[in-house]
C-alpha positions in Angstrom: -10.6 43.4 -17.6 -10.5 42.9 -21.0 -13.7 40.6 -21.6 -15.3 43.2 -18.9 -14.0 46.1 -21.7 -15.6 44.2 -24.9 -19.1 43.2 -23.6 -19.1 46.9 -22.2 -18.3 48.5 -26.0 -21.0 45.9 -27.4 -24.3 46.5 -24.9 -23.1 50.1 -24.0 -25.3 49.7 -20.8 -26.3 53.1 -19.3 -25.0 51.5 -15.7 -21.8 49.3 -15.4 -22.4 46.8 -12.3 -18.9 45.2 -11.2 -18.7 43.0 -7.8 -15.0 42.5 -6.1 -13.0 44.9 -8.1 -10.1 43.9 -6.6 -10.5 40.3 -7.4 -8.1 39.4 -10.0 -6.8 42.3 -10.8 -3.4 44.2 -9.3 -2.9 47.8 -8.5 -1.7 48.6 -11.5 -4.2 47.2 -13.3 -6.7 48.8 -11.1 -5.6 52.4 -11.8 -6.5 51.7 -15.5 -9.6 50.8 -15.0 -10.2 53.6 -12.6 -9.1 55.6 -15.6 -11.9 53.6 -17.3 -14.4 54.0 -15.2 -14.5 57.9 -15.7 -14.4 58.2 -19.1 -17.3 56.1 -18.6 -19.0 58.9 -15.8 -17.5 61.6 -18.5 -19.5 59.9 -21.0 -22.9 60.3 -18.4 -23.2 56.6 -17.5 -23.2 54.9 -14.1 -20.4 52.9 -12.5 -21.4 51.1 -9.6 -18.5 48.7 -7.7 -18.8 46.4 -4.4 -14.9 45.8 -2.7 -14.0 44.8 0.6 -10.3 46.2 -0.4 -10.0 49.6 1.2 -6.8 49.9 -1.9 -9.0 49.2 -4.6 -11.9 51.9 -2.8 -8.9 54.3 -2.5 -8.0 54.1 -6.0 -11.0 54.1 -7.6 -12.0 57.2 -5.3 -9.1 58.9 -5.9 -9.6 58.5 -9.7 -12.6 60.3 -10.1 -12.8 62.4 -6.5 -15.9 64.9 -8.1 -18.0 62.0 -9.0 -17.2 59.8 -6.4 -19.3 58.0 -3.7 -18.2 55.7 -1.1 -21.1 53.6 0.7 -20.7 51.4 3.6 -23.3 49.2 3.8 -25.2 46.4 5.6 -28.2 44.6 5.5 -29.9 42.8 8.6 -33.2 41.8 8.9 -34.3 42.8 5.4 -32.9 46.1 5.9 -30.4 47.7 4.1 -28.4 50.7 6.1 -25.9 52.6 4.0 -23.7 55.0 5.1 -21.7 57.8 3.0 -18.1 57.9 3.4 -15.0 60.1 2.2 -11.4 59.0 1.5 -10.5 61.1 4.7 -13.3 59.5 7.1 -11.4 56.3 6.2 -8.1 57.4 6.4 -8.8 58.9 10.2 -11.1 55.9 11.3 -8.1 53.5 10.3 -5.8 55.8 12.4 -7.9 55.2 15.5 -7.8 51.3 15.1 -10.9 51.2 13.6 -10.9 49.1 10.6 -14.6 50.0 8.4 -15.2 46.5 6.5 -15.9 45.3 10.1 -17.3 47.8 12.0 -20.6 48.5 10.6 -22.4 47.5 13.2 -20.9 50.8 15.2 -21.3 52.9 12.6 -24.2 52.8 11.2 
């Protein structure tokens, strides 16, 4: 978190590219650098994350709901299919048993 916050301040890149969030890092730490994260969106930059932790997608969502996207993804054959999520999709698919991080295939 810390390296991540000092190469940020000295390229200032317009987009801010982070893979496994959650790697590392506990919640705690997380919800600060949700709180990071916008003031970087205030600030009209891009924050784009990869997770397979539906926590760390929850918190980070949660964050920043106005400016938030959640995209399921996968990529077969060459072909990348995305689908846009909400927190609530989530929460209710989970209800039903249905657990997103492995159920692409049926959903998109």
């Amino acid at each position: 978190y810390i390296i991540a916050r000092l190469l940020y301040e000295m390229v200032k890149p317009e987009v801010l590219l982070w893979d496994d969030i959650e790697a590392h890092l506990n919640p705690r730490m997380l919800v600060r650098l949700s709180g990071w994260f916008s003031d970087i969106v205030a600030n009209g930059k891009q924050v784009i994350v990869a997770t397979h932790s539906i926590e760390a997608l929850k918190i980070l969502a949660e964050a920043n709901p106005e400016a938030a996207s959640i995209l399921l993804t996968s990529l077969k054959n060459n072909i990348l299919k995305t689908k846009p999520l909400s927190v609530k999709e989530i929460d209710s698919l989970s209800e039903a048993g249905i657990d997103v991080r492995i159920a692409e295939p049926f959903l998109l």
